[in-house]
C-alpha positions as CSV (number, residue, x, y, z in Angstrom):
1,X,90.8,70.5,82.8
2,X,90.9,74.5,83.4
3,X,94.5,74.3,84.2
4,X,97.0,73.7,81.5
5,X,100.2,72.1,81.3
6,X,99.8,69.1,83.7
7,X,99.3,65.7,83.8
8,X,97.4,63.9,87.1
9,X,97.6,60.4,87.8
10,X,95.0,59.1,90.2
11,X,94.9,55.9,91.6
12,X,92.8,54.2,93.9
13,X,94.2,51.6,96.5
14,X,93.3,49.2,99.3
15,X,94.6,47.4,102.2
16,X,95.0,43.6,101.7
17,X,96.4,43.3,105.0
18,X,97.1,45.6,108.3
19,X,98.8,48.7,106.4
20,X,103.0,48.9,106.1
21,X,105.3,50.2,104.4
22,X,109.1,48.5,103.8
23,X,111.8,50.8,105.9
24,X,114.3,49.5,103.4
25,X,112.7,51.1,100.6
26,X,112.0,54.1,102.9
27,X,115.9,54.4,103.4
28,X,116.9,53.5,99.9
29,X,114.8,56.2,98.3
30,X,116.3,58.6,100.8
31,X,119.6,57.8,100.0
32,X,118.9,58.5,96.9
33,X,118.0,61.8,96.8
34,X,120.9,62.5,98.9
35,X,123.3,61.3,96.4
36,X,121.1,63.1,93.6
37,X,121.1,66.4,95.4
38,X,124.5,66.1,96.9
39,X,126.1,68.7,94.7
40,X,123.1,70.4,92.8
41,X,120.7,72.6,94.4
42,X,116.6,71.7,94.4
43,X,115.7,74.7,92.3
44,X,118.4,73.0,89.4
45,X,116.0,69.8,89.0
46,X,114.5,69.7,85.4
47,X,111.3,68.7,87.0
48,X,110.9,71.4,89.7
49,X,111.7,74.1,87.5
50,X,108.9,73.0,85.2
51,X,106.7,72.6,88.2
52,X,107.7,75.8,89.1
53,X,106.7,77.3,85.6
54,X,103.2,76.0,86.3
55,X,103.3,77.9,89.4
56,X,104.1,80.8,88.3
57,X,101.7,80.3,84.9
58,X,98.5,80.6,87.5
59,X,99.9,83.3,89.1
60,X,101.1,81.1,92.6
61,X,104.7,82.0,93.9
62,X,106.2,78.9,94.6
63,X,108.7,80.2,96.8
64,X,105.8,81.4,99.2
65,X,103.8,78.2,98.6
66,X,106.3,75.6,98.1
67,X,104.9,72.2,96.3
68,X,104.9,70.0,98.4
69,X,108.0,68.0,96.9
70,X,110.6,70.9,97.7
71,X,109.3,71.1,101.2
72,X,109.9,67.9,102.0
73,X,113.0,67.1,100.3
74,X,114.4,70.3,101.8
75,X,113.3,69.3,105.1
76,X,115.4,65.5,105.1
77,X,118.5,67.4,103.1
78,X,118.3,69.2,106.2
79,X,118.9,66.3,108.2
80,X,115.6,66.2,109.4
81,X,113.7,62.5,109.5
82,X,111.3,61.3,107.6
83,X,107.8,61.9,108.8
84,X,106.5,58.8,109.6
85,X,102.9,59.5,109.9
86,X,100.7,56.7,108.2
87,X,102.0,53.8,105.7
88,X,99.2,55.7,103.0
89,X,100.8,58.3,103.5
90,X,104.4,57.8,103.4
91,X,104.1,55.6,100.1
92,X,102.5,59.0,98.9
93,X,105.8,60.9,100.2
94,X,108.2,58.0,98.8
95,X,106.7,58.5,95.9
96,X,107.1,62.2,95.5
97,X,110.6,62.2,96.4
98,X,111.6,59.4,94.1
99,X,109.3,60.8,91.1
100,X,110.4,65.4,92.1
101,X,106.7,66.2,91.8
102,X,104.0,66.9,94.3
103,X,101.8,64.3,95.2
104,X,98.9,63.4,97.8
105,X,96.7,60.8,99.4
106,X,93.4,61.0,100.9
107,X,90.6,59.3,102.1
108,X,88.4,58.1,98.9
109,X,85.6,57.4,101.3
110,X,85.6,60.9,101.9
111,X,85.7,62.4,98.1
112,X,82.5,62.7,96.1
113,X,83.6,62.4,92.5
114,X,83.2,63.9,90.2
115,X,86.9,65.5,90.1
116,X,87.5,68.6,88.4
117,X,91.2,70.2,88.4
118,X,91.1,73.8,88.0
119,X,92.7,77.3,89.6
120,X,91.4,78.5,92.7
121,X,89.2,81.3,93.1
122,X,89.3,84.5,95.1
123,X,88.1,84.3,98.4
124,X,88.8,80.3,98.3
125,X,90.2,78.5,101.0
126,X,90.0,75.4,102.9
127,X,91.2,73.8,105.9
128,X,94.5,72.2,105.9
129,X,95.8,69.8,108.9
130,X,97.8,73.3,109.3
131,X,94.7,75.4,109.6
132,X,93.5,77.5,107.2
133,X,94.9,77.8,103.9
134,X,94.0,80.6,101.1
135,X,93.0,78.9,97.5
136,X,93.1,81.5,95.5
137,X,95.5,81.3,92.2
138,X,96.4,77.5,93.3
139,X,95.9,74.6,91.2
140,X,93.5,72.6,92.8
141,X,91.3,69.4,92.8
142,X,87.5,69.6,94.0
143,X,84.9,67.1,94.4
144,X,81.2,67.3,94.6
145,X,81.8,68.7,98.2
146,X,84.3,71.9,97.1
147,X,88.4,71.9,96.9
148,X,90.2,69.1,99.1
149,X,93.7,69.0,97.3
150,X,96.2,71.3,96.1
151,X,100.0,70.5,94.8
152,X,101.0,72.1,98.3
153,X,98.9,70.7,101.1
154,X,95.5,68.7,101.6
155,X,92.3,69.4,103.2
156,X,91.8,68.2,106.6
157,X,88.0,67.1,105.1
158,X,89.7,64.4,103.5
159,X,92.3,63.3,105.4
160,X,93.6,59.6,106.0
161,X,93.1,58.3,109.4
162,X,94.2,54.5,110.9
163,X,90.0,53.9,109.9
164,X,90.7,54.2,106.5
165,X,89.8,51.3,104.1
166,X,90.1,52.9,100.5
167,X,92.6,55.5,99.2
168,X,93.0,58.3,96.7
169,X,96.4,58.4,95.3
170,X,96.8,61.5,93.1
171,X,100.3,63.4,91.7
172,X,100.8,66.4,89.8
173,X,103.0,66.0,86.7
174,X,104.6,68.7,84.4
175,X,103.0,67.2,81.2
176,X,106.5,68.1,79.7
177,X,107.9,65.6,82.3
178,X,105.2,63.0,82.0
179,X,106.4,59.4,81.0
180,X,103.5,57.3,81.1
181,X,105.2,54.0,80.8
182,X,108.1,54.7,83.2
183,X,105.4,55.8,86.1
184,X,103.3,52.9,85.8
185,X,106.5,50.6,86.1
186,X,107.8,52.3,89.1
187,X,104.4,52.6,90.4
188,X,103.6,49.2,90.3
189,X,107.1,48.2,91.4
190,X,106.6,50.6,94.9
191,X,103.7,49.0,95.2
192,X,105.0,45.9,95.8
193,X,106.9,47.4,98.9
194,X,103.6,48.3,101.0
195,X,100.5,46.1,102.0
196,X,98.5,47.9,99.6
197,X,96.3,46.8,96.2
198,X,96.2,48.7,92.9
199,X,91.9,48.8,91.8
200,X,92.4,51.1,89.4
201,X,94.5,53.8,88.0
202,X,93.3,57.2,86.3
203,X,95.7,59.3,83.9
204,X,94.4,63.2,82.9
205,X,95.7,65.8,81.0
């Protein structure tokens, strides 16, 4: 890795049957951040403030470029819904609001390994399902093809679409925060809430 203090774990998944995701575990996970954050404020989690370290280690502002956890938990303590865009995907979400830490899905036929996980470059920049989005002084994931995953946003490149067979499941870990054990259990058990299979599972530091 050329960027230190974090642990990814990558998984790759398939559909056994037409894709879904259990809207009781949707709603229980929700409820539970809103208990957790009730009375404590975001930037308080242990795990956010370490993610935020990392941030800040690369030379990334994470208050300009949110991860993506904080955005989204900020958005439903809001009172805003859940976004509800693609089972995939909203396991991916689930997951990072259960677990504090940033994580992302896209379409594995679409990523040419190798993977490398590095710091974006000046100049970098790819396009996001919100348009363009500058690289530079990001940590980042990039494939044969260039950068298509950041602990913010994705690359439209390799984005999941109602078409897609095969899935790249991939979360950014504080390495200080990373318990092996406990994410493969709870992995494994959220699994068990959607339609799709576990072919194998990937852990890098």
């Amino acid at each position: 890795m050329e960027v230190s203090g974090w642990a990814i774990f990558l998984a790759l998944l398939n559909l056994k049957d037409n894709p879904f995701l259990e809207e009781e575990f949707i709603k229980e996970t929700i409820s539970k951040l809103k208990v957790e954050f009730k009375e404590k404020e975001i930037s308080k989690d242990e795990t956010v403030k370490e993610v935020r370290k990392l941030f800040h280690k690369i030379g990334c502002d994470p208050t300009r470029y949110r991860p993506s956890f904080e955005a989204l938990a900020r958005r439903i303590l809001r009172g805003e819904p859940f976004p509800k865009i693609h089972p995939a995907v909203d396991f991916c979400n689930i997951l990072s609001l259960k677990w504090h830490v940033p994580c992302c899905i896209s379409d594995f036929s679409k990523v040419n390994p190798p993977l490398v996980f590095r710091a974006g470059k000046e100049g970098e920049e790819f396009e996001s399902l919100r348009g363009n989005f500058p690289l530079e002084k990001k940590p980042l994931i990039e494939d044969k093809l260039g950068p298509f995953s950041t602990p913010i946003t994705d690359s439209k490149r390799t984005s999941v679409s109602e078409n897609t067979l095969e899935f790249l499941f991939l979360s950014y870990f504080p390495l200080t925060k990373f318990e092996k054990e406990k994410i493969e259990e709870d992995f494994s058990y959220s699994l068990k809430k959607t339609s799709f299979n576990l072919k194998e599972k990937v852990f890098n530091s």
